[in-house]
C-alpha positions as a Markdown table, in Angstrom:
| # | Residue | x | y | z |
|---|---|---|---|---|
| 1 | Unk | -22.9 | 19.5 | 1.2 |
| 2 | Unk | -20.7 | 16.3 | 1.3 |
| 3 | Unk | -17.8 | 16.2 | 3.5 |
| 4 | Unk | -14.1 | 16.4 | 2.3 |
| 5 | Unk | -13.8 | 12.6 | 2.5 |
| 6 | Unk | -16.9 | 12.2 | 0.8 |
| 7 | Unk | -16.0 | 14.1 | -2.0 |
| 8 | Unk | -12.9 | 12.4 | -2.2 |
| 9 | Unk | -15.0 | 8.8 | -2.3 |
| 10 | Unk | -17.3 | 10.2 | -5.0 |
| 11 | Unk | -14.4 | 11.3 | -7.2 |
| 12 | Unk | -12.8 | 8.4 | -7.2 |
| 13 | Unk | -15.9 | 6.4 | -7.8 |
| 14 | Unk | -17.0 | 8.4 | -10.3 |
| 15 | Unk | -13.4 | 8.0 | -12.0 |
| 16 | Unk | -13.1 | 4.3 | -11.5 |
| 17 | Unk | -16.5 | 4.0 | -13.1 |
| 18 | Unk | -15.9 | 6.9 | -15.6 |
| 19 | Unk | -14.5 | 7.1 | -19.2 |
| 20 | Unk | -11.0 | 4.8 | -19.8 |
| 21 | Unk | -9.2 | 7.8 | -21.1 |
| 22 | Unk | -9.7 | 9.5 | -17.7 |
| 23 | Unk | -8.8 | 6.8 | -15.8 |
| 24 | Unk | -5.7 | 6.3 | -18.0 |
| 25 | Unk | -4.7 | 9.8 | -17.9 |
| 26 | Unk | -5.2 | 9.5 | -13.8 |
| 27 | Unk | -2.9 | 6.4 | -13.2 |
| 28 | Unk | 0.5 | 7.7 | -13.7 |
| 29 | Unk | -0.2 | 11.1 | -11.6 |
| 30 | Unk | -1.9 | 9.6 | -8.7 |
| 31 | Unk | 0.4 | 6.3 | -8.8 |
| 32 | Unk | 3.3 | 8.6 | -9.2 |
| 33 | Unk | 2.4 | 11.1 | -6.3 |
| 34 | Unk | 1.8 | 7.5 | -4.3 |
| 35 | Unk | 5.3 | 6.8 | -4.9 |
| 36 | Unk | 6.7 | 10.1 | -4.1 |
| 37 | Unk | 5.5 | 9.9 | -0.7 |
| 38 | Unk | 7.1 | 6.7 | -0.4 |
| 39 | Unk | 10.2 | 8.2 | -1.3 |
| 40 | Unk | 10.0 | 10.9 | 1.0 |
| 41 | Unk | 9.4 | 8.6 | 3.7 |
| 42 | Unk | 12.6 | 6.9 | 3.0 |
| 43 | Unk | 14.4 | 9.8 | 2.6 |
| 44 | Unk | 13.3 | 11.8 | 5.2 |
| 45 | Unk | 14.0 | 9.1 | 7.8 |
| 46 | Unk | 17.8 | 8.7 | 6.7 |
| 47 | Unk | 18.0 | 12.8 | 6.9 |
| 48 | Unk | 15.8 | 12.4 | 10.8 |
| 49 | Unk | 19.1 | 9.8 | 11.6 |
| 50 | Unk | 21.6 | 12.4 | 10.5 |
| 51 | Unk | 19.7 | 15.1 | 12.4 |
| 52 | Unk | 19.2 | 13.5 | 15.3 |
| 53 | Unk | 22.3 | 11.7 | 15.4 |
| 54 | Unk | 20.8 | 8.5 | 16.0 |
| 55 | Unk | 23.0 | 5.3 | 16.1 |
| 56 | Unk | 22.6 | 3.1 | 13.3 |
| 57 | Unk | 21.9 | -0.5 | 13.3 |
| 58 | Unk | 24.8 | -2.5 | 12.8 |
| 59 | Unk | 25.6 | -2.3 | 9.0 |
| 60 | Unk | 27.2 | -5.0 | 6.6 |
| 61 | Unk | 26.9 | -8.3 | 5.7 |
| 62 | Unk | 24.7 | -8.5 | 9.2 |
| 63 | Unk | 22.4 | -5.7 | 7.6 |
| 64 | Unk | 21.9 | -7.7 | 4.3 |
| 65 | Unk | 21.3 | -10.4 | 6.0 |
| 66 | Unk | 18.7 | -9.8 | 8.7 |
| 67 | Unk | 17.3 | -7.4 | 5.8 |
| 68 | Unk | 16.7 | -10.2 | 2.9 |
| 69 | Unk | 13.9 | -11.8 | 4.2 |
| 70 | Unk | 11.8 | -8.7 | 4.4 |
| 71 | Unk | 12.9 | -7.7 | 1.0 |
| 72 | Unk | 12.2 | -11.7 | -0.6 |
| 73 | Unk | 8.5 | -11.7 | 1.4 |
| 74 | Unk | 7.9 | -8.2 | 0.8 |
| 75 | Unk | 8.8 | -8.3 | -2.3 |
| 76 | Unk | 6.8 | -11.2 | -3.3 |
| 77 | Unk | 3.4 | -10.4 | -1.8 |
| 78 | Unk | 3.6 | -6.9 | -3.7 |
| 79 | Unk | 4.9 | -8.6 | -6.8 |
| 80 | Unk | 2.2 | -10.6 | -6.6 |
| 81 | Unk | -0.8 | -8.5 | -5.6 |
| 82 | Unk | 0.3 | -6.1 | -8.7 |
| 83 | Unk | 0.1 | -9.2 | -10.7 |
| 84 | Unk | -3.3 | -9.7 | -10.0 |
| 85 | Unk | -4.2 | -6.5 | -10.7 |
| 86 | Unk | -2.6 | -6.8 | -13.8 |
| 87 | Unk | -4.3 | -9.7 | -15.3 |
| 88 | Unk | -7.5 | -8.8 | -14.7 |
| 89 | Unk | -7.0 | -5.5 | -16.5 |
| 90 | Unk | -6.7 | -3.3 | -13.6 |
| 91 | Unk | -3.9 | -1.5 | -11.5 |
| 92 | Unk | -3.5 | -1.0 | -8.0 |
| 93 | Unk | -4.0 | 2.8 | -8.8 |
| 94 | Unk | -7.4 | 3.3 | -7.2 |
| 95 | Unk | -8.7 | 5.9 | -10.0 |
| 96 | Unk | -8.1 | 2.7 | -12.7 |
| 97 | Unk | -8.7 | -0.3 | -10.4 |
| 98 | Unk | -9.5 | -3.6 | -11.9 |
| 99 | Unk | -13.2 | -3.8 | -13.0 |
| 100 | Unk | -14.2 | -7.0 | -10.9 |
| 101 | Unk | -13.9 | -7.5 | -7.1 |
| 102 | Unk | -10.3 | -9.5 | -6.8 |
| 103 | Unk | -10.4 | -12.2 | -3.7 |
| 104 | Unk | -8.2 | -14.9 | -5.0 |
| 105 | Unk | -4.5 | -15.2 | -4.6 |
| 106 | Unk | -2.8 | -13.2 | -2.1 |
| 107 | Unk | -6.4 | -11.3 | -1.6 |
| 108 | Unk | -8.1 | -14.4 | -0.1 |
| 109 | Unk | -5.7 | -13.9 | 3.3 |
| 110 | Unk | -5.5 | -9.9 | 3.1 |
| 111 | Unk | -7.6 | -7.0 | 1.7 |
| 112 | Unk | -4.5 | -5.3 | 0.9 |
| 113 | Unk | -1.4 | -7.7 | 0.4 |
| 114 | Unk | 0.1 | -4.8 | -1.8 |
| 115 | Unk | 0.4 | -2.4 | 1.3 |
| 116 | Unk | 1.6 | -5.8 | 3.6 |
| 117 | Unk | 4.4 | -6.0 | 0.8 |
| 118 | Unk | 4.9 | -2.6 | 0.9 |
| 119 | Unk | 5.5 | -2.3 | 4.8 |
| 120 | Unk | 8.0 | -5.2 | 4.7 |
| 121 | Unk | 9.9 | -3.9 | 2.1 |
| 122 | Unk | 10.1 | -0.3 | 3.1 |
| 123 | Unk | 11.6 | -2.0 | 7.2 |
| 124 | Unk | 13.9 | -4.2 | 4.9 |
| 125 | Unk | 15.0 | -0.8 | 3.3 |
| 126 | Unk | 15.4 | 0.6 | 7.1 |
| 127 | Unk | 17.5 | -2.4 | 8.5 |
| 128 | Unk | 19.9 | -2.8 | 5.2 |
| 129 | Unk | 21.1 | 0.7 | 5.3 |
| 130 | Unk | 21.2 | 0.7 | 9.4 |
| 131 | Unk | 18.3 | 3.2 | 9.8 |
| 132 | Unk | 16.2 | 3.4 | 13.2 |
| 133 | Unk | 14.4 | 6.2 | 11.9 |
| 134 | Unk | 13.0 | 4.0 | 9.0 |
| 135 | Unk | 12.5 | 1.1 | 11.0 |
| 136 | Unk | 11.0 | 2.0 | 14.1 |
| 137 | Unk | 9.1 | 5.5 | 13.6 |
| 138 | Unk | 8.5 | 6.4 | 9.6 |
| 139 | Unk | 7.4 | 2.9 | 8.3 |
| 140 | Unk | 4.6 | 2.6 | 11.2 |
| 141 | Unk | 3.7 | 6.1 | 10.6 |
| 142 | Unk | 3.7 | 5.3 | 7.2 |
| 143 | Unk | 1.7 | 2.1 | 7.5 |
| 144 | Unk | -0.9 | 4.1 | 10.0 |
| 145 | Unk | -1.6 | 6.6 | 7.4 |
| 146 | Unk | -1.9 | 4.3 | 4.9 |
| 147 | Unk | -4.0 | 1.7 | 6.5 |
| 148 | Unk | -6.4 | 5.1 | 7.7 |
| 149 | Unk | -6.7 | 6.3 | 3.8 |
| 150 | Unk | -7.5 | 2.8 | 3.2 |
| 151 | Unk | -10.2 | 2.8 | 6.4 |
| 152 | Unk | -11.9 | 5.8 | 5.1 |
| 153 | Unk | -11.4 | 6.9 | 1.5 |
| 154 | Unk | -10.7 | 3.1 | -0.5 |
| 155 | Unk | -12.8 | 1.3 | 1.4 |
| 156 | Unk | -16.0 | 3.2 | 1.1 |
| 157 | Unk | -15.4 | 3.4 | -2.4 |
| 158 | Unk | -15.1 | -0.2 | -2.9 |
| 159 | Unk | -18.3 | -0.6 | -0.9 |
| 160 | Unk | -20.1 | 1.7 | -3.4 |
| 161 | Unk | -19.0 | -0.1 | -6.3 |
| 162 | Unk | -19.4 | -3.3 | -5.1 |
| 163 | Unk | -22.2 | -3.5 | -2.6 |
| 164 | Unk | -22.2 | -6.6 | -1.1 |
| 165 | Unk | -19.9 | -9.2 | -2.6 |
| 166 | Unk | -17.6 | -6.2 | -1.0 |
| 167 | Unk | -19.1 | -6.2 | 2.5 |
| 168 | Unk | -19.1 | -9.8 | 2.6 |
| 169 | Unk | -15.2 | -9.9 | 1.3 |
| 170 | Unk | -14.5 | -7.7 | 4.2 |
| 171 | Unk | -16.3 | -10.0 | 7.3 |
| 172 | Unk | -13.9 | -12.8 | 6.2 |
| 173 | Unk | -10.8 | -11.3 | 5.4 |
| 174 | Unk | -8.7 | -9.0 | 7.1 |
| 175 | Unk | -7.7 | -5.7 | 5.8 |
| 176 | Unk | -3.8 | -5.9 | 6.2 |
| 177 | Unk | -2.4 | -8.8 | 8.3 |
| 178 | Unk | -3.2 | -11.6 | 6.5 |
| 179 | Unk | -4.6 | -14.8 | 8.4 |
| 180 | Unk | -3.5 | -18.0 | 7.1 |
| 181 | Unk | -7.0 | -20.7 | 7.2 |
């Protein structure tokens, strides 16, 4: 009998790999529950600052400031990651993931730009609205969780679809923090 993660691999190979219609009826509820946890993350560190009466960073024009260059990097690695996905007739959703192995573009640096992007812009959200919740505990929880889903449940997925061209992808390039060649 497979394991939990292992049925969890399976069904989402066997989705990816499976009728459109499926896959299409998939993306919005598994994209969508993706983003809710996002959300909750952000919300439930401004409600951990209120509870624990935490100080907040200062706030202001020094809060937009120090914030905008995690919002203009963040923003463009994930804008750009999605937009790969995009043209090759994919989405980042991984029950409808694009149907060829993407390494180009922000890929060639990072196995997983989108989450890099991600990461940045959810601290950028912590440090604009003063929050030390955000920015020092929830976003590195976040980003741990993440990057273990990714470890375990994408990752061995990709590695079934792909075989090699996968594994080899992987011995170059790292799976979040890019490395610039």
């Amino acid at each position: 009998m497979p394991s939990l993660r292992e049925g969890i691999v399976n069904f989402i190979y066997r989705t990816a790999t499976g009728a459109k219609r499926t896959r299409v009826l998939l993306t919005p509820v598994v994209g969508g529950t993706f983003f809710c946890f996002v959300l909750a993350t952000i919300f439930g560190a401004l409600y951990l600052d209120r509870v624990f009466r935490l100080p907040p960073f200062p706030t202001g024009i020094s809060a937009v400031v120090a914030s905008l260059p995690f919002f203009a990097f963040g923003g463009w690695i994930w804008a750009w990651s999605g937009w790969r996905f995009l043209k090759t007739r994919g989405t980042p959703v991984p029950v409808n993931p694009p149907p060829v192995l993407i390494t180009d573009g922000p890929y060639a640096y990072s196995r997983n730009p989108m989450m890099t992007g991600l990461f940045l812009l959810m601290a950028g959200i912590g440090i604009l609205f003063g929050s030390i919740s955000l920015t020092f505990a929830m976003t590195p929880l976040f980003a741990l969780a993440c990057i273990l889903e990714i470890k375990y449940i994408e990752e061995p997925e990709l590695e079934k679809r792909f075989g090699k061209a996968y594994v080899e992808y992987c011995a170059r390039t790292p799976r979040i923090l890019p490395r610039f060649r």
